[in-house]
Structure formats: structure tokens, C-alpha cells
PDB file of N, CA, C and O in Angstrom:
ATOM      1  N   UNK A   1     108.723  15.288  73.804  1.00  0.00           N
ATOM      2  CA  UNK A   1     108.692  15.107  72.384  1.00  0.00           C
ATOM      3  C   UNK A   1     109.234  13.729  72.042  1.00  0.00           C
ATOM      4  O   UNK A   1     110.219  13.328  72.661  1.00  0.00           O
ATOM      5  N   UNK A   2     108.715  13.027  71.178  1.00  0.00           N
ATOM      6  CA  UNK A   2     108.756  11.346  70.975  1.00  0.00           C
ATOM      7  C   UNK A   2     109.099  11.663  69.639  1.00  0.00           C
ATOM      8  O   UNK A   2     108.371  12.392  68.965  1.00  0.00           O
ATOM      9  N   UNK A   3     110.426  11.044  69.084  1.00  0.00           N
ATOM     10  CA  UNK A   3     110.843  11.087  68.210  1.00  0.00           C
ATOM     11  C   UNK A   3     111.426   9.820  67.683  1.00  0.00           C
ATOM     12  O   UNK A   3     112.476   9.560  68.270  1.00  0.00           O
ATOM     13  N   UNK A   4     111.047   8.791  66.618  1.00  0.00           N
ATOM     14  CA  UNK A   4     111.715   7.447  66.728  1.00  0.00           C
ATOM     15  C   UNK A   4     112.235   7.933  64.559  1.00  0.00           C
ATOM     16  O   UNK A   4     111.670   8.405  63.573  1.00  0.00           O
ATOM     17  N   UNK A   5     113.642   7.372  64.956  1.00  0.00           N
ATOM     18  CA  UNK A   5     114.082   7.255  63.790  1.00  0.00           C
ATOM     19  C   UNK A   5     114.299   5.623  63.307  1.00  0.00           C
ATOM     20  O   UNK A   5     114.515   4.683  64.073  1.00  0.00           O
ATOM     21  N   UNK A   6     114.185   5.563  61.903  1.00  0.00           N
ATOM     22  CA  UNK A   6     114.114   4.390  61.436  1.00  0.00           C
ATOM     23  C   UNK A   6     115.426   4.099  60.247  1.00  0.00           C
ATOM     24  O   UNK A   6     115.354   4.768  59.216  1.00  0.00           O
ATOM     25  N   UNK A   7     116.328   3.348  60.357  1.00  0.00           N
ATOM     26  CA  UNK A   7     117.533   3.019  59.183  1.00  0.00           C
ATOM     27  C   UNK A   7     117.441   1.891  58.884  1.00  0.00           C
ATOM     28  O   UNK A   7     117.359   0.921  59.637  1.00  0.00           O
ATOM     29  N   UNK A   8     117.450   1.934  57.322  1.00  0.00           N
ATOM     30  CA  UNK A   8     118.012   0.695  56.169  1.00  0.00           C
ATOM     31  C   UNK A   8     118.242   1.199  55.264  1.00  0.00           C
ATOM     32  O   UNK A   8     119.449   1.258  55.027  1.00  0.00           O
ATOM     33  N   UNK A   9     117.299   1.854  54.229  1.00  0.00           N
ATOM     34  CA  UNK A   9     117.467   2.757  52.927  1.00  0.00           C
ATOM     35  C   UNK A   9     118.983   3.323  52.693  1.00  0.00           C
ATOM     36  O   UNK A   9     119.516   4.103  53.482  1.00  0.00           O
ATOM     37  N   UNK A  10     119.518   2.903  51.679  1.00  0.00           N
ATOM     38  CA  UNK A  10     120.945   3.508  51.609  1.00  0.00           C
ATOM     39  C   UNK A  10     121.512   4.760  51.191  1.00  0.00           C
ATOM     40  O   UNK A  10     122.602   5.269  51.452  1.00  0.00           O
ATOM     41  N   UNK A  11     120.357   5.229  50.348  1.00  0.00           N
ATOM     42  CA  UNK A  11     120.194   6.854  50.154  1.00  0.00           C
ATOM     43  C   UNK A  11     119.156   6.798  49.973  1.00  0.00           C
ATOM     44  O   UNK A  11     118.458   5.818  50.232  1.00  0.00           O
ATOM     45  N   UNK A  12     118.703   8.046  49.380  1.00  0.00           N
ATOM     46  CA  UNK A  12     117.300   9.026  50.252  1.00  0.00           C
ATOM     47  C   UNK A  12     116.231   8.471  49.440  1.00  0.00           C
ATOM     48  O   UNK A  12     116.103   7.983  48.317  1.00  0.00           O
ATOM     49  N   UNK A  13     115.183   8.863  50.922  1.00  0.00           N
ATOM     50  CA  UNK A  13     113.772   8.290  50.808  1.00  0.00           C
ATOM     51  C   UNK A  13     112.802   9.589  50.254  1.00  0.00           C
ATOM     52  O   UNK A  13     112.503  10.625  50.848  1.00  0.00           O
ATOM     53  N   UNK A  14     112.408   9.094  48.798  1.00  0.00           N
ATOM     54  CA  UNK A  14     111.444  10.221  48.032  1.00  0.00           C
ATOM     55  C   UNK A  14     109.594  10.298  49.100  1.00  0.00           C
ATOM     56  O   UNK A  14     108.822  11.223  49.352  1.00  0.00           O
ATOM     57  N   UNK A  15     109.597   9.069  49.366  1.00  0.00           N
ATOM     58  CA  UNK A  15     108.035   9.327  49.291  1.00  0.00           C
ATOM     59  C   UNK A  15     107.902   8.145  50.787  1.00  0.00           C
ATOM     60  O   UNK A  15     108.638   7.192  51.042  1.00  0.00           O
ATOM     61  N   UNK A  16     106.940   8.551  51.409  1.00  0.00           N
ATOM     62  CA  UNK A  16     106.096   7.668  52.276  1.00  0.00           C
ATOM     63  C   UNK A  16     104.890   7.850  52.473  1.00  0.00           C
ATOM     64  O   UNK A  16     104.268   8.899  52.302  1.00  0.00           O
ATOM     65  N   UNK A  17     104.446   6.713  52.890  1.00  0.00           N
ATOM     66  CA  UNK A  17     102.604   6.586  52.775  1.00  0.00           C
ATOM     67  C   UNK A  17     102.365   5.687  54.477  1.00  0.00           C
ATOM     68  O   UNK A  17     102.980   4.674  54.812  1.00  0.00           O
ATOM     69  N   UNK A  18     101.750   6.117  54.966  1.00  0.00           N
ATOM     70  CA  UNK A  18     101.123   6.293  56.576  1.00  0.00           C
ATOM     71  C   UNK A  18      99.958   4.875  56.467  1.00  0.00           C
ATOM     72  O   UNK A  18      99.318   4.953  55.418  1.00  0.00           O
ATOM     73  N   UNK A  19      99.740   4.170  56.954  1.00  0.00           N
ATOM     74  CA  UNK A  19      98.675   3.087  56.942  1.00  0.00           C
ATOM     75  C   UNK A  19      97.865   3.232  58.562  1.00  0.00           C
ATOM     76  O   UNK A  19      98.818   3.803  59.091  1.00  0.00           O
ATOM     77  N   UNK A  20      97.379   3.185  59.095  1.00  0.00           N
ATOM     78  CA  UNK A  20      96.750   4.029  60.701  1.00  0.00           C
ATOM     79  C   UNK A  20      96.708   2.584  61.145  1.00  0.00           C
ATOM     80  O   UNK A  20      97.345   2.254  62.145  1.00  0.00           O
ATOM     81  N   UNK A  21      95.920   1.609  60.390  1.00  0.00           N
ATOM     82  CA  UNK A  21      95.282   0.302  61.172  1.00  0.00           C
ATOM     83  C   UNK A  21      95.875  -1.075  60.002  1.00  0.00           C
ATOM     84  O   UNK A  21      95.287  -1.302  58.944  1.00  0.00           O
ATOM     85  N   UNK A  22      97.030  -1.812  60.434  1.00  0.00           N
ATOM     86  CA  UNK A  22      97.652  -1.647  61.599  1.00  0.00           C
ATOM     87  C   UNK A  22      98.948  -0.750  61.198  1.00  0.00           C
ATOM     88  O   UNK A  22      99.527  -0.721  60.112  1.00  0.00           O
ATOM     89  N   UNK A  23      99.254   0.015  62.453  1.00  0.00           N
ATOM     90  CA  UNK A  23     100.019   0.896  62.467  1.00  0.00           C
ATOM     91  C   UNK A  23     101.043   0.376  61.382  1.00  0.00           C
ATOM     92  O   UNK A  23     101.795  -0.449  61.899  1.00  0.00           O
ATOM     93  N   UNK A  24     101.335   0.604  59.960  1.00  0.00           N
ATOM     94  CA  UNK A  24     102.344   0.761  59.226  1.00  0.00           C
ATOM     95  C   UNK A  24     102.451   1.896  58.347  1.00  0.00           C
ATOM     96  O   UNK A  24     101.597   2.676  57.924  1.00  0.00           O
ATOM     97  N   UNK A  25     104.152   1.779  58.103  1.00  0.00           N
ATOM     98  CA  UNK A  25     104.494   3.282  57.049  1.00  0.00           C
ATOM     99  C   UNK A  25     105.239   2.488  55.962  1.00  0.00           C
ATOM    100  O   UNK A  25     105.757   1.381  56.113  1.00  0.00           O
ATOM    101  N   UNK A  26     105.212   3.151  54.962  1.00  0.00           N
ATOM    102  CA  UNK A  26     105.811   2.288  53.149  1.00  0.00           C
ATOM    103  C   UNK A  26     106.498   3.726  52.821  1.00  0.00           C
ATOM    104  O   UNK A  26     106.102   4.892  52.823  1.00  0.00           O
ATOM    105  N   UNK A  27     107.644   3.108  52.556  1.00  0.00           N
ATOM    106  CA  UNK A  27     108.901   4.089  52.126  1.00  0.00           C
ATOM    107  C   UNK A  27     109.565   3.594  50.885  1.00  0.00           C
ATOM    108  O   UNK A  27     109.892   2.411  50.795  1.00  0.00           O
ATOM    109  N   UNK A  28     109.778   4.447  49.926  1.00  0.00           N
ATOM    110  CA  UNK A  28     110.301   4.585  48.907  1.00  0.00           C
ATOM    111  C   UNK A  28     111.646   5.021  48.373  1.00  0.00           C
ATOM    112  O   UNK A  28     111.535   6.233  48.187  1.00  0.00           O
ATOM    113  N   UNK A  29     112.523   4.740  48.129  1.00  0.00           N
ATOM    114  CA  UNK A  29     113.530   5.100  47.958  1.00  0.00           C
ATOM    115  C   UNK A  29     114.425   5.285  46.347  1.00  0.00           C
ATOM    116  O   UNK A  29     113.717   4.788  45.470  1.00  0.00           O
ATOM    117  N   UNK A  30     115.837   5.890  45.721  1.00  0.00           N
ATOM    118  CA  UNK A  30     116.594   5.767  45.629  1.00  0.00           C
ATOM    119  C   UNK A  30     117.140   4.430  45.051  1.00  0.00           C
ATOM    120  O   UNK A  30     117.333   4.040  43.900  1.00  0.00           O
ATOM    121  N   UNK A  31     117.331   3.835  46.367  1.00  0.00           N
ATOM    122  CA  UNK A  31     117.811   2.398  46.264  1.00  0.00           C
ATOM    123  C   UNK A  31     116.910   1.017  45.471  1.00  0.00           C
ATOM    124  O   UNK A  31     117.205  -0.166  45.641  1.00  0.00           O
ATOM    125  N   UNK A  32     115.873   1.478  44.673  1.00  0.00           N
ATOM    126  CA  UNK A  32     115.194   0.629  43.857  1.00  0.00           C
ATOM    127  C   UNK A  32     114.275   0.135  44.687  1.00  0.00           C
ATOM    128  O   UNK A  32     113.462  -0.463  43.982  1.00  0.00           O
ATOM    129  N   UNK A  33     113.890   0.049  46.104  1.00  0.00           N
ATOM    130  CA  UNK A  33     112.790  -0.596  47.159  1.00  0.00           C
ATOM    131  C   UNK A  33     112.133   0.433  47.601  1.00  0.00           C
ATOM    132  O   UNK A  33     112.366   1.635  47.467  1.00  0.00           O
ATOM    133  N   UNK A  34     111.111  -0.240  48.255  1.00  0.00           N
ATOM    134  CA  UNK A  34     109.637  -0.409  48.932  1.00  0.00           C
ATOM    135  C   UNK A  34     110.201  -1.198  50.109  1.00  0.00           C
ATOM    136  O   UNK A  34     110.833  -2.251  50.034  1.00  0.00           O
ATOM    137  N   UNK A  35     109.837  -0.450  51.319  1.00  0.00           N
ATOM    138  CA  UNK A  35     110.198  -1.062  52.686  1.00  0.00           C
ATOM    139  C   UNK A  35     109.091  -0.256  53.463  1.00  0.00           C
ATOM    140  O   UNK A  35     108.703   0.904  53.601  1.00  0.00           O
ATOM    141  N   UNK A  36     108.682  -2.086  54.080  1.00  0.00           N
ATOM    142  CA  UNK A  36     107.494  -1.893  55.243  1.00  0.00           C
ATOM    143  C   UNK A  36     107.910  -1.955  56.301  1.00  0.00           C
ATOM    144  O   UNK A  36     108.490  -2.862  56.897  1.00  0.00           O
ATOM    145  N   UNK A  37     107.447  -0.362  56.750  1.00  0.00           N
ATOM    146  CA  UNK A  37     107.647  -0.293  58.824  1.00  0.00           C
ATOM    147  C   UNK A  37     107.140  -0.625  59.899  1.00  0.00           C
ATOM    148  O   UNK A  37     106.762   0.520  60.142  1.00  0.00           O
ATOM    149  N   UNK A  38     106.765  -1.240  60.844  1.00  0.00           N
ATOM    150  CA  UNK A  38     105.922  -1.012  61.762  1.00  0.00           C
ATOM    151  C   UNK A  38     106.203  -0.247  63.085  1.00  0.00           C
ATOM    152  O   UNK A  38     106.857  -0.341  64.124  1.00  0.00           O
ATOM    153  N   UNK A  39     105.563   0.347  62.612  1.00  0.00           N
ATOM    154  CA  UNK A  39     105.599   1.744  64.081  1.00  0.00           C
ATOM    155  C   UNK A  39     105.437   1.195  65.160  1.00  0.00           C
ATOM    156  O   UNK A  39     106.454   1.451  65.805  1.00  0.00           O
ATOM    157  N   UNK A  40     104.613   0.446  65.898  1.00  0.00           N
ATOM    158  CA  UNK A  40     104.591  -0.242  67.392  1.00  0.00           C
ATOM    159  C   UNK A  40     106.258  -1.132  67.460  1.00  0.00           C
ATOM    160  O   UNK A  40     106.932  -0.967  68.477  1.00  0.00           O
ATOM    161  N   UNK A  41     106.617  -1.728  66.713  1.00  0.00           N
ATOM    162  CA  UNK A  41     107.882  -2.572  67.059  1.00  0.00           C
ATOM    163  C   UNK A  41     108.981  -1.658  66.443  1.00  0.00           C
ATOM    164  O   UNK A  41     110.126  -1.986  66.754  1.00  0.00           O
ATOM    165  N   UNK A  42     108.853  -0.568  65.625  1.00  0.00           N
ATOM    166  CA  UNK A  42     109.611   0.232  65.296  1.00  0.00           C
ATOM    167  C   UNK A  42     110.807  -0.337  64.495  1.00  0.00           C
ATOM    168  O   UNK A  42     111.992  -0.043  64.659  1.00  0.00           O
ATOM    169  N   UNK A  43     110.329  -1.130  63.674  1.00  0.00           N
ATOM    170  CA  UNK A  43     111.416  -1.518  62.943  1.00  0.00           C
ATOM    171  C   UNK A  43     110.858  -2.149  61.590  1.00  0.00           C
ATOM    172  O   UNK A  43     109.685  -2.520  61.590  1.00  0.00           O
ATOM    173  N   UNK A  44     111.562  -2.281  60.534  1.00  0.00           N
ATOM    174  CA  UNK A  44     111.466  -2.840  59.397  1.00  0.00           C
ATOM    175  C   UNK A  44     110.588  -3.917  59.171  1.00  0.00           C
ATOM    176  O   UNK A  44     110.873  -4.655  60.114  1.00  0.00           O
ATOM    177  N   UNK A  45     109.907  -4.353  58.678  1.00  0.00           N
ATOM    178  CA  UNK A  45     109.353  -6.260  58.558  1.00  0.00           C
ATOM    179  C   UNK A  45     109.258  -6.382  57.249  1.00  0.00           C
ATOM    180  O   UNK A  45     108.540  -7.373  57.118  1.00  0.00           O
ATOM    181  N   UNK A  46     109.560  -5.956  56.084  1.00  0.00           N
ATOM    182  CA  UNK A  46     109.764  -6.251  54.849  1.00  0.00           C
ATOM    183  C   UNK A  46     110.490  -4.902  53.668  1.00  0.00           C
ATOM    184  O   UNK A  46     110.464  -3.672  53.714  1.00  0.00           O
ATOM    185  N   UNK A  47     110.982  -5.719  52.862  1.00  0.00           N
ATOM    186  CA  UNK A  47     111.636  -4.918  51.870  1.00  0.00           C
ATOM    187  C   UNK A  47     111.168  -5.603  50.294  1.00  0.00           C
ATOM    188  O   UNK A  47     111.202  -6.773  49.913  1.00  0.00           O
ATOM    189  N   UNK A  48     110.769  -4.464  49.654  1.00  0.00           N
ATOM    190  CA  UNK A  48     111.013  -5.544  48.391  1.00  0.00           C
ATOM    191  C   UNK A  48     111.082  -4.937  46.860  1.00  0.00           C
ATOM    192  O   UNK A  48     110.341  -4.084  46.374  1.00  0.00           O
ATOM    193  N   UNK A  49     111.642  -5.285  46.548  1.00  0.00           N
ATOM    194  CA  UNK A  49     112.369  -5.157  45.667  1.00  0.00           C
ATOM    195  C   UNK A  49     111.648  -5.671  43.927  1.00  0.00           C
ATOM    196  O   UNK A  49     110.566  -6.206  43.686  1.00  0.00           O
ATOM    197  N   UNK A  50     112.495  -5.345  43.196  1.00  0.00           N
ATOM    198  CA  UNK A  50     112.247  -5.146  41.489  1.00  0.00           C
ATOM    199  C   UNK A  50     112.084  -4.296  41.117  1.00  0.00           C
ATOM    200  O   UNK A  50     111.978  -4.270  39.890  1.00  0.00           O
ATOM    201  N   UNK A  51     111.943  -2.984  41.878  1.00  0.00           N
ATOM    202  CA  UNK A  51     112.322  -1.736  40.717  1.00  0.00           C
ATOM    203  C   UNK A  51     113.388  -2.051  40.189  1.00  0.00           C
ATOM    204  O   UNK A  51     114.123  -3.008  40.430  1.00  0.00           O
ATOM    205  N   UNK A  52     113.533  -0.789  39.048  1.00  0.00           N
ATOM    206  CA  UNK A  52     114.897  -0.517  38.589  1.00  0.00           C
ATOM    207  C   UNK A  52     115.720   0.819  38.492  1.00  0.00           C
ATOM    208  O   UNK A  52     116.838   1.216  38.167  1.00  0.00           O
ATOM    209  N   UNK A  53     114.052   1.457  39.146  1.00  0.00           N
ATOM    210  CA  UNK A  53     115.056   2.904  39.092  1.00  0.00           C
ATOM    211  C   UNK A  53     114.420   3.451  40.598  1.00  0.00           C
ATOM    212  O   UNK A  53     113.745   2.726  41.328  1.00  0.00           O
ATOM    213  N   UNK A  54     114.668   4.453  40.816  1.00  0.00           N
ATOM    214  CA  UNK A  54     114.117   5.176  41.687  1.00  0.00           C
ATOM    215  C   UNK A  54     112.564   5.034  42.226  1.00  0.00           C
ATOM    216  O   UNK A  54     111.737   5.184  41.327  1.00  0.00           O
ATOM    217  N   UNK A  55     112.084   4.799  43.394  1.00  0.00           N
ATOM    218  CA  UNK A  55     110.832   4.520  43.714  1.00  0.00           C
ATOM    219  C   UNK A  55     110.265   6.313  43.805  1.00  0.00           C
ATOM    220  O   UNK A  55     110.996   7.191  44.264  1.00  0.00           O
ATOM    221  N   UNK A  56     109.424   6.473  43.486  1.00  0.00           N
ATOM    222  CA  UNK A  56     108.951   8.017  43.621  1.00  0.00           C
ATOM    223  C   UNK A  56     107.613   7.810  44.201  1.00  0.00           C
ATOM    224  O   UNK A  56     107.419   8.608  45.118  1.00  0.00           O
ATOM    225  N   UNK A  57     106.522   6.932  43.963  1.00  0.00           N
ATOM    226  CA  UNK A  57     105.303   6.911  45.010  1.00  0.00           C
ATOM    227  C   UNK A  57     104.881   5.237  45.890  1.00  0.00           C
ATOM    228  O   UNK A  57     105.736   4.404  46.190  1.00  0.00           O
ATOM    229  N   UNK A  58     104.179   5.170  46.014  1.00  0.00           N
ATOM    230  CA  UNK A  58     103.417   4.306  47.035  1.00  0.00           C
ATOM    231  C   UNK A  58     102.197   4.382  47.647  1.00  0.00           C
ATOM    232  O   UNK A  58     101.989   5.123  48.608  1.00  0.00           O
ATOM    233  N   UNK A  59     101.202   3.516  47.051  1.00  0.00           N
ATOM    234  CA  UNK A  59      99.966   4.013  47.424  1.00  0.00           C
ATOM    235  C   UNK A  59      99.094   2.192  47.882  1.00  0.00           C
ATOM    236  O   UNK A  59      99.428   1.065  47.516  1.00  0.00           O
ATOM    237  N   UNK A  60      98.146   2.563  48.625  1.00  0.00           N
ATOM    238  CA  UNK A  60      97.671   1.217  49.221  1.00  0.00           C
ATOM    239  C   UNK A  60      95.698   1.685  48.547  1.00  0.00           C
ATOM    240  O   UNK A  60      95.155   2.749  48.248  1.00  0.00           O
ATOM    241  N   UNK A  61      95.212   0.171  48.581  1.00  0.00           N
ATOM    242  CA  UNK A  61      93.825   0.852  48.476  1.00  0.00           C
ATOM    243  C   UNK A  61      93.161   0.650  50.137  1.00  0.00           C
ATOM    244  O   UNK A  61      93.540   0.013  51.119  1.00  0.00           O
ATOM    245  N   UNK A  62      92.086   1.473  49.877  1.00  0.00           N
ATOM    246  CA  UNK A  62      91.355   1.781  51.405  1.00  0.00           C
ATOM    247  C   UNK A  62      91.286   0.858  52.240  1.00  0.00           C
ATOM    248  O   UNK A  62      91.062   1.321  53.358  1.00  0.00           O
ATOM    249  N   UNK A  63      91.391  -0.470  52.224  1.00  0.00           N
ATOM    250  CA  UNK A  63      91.229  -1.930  53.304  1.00  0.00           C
ATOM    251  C   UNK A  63      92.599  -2.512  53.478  1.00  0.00           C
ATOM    252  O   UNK A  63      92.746  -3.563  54.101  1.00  0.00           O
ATOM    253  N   UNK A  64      93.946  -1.644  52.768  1.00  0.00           N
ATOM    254  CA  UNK A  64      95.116  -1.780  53.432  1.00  0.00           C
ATOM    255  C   UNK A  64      95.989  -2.802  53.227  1.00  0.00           C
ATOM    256  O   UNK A  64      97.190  -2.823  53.497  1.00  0.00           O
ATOM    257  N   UNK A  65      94.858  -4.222  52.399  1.00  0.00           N
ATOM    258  CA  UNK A  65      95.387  -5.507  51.591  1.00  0.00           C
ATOM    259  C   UNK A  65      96.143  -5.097  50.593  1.00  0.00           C
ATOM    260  O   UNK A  65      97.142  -5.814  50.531  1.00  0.00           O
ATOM    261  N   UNK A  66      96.132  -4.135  49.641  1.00  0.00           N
ATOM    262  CA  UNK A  66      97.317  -4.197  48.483  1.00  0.00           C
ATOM    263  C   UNK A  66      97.853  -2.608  48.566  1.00  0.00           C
ATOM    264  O   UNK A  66      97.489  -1.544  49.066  1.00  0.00           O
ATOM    265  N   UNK A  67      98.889  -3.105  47.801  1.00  0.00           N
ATOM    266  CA  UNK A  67      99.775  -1.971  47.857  1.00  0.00           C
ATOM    267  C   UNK A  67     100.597  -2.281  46.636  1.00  0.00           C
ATOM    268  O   UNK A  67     101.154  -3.313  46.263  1.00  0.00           O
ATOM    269  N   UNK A  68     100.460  -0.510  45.892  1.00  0.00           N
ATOM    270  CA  UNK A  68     101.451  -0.584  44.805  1.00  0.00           C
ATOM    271  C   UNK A  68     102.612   0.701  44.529  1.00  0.00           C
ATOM    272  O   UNK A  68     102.366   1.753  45.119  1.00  0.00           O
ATOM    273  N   UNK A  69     103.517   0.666  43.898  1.00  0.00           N
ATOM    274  CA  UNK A  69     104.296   1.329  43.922  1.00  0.00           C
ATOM    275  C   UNK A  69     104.688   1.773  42.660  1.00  0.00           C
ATOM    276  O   UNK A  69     104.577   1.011  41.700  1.00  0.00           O
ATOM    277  N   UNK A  70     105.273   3.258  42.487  1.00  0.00           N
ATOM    278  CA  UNK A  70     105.619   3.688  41.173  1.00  0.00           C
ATOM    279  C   UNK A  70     107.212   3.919  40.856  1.00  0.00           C
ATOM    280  O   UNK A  70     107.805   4.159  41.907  1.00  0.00           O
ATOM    281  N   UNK A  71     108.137   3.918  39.631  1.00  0.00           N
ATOM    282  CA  UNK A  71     109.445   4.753  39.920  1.00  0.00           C
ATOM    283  C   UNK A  71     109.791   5.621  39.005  1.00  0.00           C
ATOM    284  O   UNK A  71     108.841   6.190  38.468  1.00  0.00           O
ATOM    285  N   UNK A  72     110.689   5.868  38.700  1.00  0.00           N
ATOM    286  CA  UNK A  72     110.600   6.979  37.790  1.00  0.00           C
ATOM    287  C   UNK A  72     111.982   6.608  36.471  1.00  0.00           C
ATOM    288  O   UNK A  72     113.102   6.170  36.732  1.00  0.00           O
ATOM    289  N   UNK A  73     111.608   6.842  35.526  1.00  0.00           N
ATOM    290  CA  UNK A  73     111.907   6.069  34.206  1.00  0.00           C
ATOM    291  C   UNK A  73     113.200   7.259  33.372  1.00  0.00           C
ATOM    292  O   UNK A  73     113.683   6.975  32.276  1.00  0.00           O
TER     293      UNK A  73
END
């Protein structure tokens, strides 16, 4: 069983969204960010920031170039 855990988020992560090609995951948090994973190097490669409240979704369109995010008011 292959189990890889991932830390930065400082409290809890509401929502994540799976990308297949190239392997990335977008996590939402709590902490006002959007943080990009990459699963092959297993670690973080971006964070970013300007919410102001809680991130609650994250969604990309089908070719994987944009990505937007929602929070909750």
C-alpha cells in the first residue's frame, strides 16, 4: 500500500481537484490559499494567495491551462 502524505496548509483542507496529465492536485484551504502539488516530485510547486476567507472549491477547465478558485463569504 503506497501512501504519500503532503504538508504546508496550516489548518484544514476543504476541497481538492485531481489534474491526471501532468500529474497535479489543487488544494484549498482555511488558510486563504490555493496550493499546487505535484505528485511525481511529491511536493508543493506553488501557493497562491488573495483570498480572504476560506477557499471552499477549485476547478480547472478541460486542457488544464486555467484554473479558478472559489471561498466562502
Amino acid at each position: 500500500q503506497n501512501v504519500l502524505k503532503f504538508y504546508s496548509h496550516s489548518i484544514s483542507v476543504h476541497i481538492l481537484q485531481l489534474l491526471t496529465i501532468p500529474p497535479l492536485f489543487f488544494t484549498g484551504s482555511d488558510d486563504c490559499t490555493v496550493r499546487i502539488w505535484d505528485v511525481a516530485a511529491q511536493q508543493q510547486v506553488a501557493e497562491l494567495k488573495g483570498h480572504t476567507s476560506r477557499v471552499t472549491s477549485v476547478a480547472f477547465d478541460s486542457s488544464g491551462k486555467y484554473l479558478a478558485s472559489g471561498e466562502r463569504r
